[in-house]
TORTOR-374148 format. One record per residue (C-alpha): residue in three letters; x, y, z. Coordinates in steps of 0.001 Angstrom, whole numbers, plus 524288, in hexadecimal, padded with zeros to 5 digits. Layout:
% residues N
alaXYZ
...
END
This chain:
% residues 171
unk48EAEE23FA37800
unk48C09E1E9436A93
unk49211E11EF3708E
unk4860DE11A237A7A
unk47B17E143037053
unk4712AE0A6B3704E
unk46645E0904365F9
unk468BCDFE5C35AC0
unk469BAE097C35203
unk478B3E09C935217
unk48489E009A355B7
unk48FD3E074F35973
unk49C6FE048935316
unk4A9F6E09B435844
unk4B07BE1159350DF
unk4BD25E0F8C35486
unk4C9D1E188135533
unk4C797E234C34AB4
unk4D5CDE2756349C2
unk4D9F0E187534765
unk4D586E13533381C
unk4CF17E0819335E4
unk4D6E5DFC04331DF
unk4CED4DFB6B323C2
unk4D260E0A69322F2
unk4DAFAE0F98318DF
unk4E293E17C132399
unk4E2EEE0B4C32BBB
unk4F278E06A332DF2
unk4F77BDFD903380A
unk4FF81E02013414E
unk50C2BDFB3633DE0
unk50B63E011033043
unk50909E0E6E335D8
unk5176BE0F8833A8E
unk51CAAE095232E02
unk525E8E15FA32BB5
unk52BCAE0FAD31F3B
unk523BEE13903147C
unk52EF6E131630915
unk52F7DE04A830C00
unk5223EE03F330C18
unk5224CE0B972FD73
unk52E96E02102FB0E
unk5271CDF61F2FE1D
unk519DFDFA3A2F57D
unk52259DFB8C2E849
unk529C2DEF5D2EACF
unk51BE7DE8442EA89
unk518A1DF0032DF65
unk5252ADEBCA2D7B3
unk52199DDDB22DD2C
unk515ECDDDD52D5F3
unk51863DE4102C9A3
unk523E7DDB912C959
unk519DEDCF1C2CAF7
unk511B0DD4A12C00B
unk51ED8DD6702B6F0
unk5234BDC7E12BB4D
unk513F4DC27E2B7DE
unk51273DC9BF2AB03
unk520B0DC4722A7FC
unk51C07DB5B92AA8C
unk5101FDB81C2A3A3
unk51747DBD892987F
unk52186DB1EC299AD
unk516B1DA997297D3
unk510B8DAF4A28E5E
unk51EAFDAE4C28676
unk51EBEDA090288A8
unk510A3D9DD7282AD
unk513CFDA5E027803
unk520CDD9DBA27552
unk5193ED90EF27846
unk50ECDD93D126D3A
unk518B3D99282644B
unk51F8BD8C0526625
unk5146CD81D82642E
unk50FB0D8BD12588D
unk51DDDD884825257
unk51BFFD7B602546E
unk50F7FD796E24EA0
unk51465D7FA8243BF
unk520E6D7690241D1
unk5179DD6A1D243D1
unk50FFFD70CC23835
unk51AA3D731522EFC
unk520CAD656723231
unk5135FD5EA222EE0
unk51411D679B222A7
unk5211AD623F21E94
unk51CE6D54CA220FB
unk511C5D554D217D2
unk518DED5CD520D21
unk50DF7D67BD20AF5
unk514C5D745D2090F
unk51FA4D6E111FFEE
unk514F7D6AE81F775
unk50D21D79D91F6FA
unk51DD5D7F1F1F46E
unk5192AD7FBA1E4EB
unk519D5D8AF01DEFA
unk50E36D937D1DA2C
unk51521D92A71CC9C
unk51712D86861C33F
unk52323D8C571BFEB
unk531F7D8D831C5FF
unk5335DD9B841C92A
unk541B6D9BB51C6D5
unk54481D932A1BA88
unk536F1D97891B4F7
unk53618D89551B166
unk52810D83241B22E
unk52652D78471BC97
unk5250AD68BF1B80C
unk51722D69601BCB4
unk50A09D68911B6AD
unk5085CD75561BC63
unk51551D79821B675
unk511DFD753F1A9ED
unk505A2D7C911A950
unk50BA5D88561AC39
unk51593D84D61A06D
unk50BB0D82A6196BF
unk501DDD8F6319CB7
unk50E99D9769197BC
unk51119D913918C7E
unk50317D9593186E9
unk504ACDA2F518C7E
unk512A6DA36F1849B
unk50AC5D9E1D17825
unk4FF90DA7FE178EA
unk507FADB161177F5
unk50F69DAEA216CA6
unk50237DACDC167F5
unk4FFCADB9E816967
unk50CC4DBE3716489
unk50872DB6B31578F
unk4FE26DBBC61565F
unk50176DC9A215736
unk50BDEDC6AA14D46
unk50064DC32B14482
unk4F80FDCCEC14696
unk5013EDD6361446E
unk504BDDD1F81388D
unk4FA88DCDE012EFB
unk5025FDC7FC124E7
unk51008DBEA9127E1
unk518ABDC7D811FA2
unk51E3DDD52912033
unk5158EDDC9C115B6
unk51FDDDE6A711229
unk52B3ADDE9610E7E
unk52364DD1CC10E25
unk52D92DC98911674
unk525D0DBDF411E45
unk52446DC1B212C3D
unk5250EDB68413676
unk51F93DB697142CC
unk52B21DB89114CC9
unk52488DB00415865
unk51F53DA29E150CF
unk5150AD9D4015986
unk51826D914A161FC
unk51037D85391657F
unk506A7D873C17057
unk50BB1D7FAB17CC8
unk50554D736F17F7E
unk4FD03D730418D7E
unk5034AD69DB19817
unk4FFDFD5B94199E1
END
């Protein structure tokens, strides 16, 4: 009856077998799967994809990492080499044997003073500090004692350190 309505107001539109779902439908299943009795399989068949996949993921996070490795190894490589090109062009031009001086003007072991300028500076910078201070000495010694004899028994007293000649600078 709705089939026969006329009007322009509606269209009618089949609706089709209600107990049958439509092919978009979530209930929807072929028929050939509807008989499929082996659901274990099925189950079976889901987690070997599964594995499949996570096993893809492992192998392209492996390769990445492999990669990765081999840039790593590559840079560490070229860094070493730019490094022994350095030191080689050091050693040709004969820089770092010349800053191997030591802070002191001095031999550390023999305590001798080195044949330098430097050296001799040094030398002579102790010498005055060794001659200031028999300086000093001296003239404690004098002050001490105002007259150059013992006054109770009247023997001559001598000064015990004489005073030597003060060092001459370097040339």
């Amino acid at each position: 009856m709705l089939k026969a309505r006329r009007g322009n107001y509606h269209k009618y539109q089949e609706p089709g077998n209600p107990l049958v779902p439509e092919p978009t439908s979530p209930l929807y299943a072929p028929e050939a799967s509807r008989f499929n009795t082996d659901a274990a399989a099925e189950i079976r068949e889901q987690k070997l994809q599964a594995h499949q996949l996570q096993q893809k993921l492992f192998e392209e996070k492996r390769q990445k990492a492999v990669a990765s490795e081999q840039q790593r190894w590559q840079q560490m490589e070229e860094e070493r080499r730019r490094e022994e090109a350095r030191m080689q062009q050091v050693r040709e031009a004969g820089i770092r044997g010349k800053q191997n001086k030591s802070s002191e003007h001095f031999n550390i072991i023999s305590l001798s003073y080195h044949p330098t300028k430097e050296g001799k500076q040094l030398q002579y910078k102790d010498e005055v500090v060794r001659y200031r201070a028999q300086m000093r000495s001296q003239n404690l010694f004098n002050k001490s004692h105002s007259v150059s004899h013992n006054i109770i028994t009247g023997e001559a007293r001598y000064n015990p350190m004489p005073l030597p000649p003060a060092p001459a600078p370097p040339q």
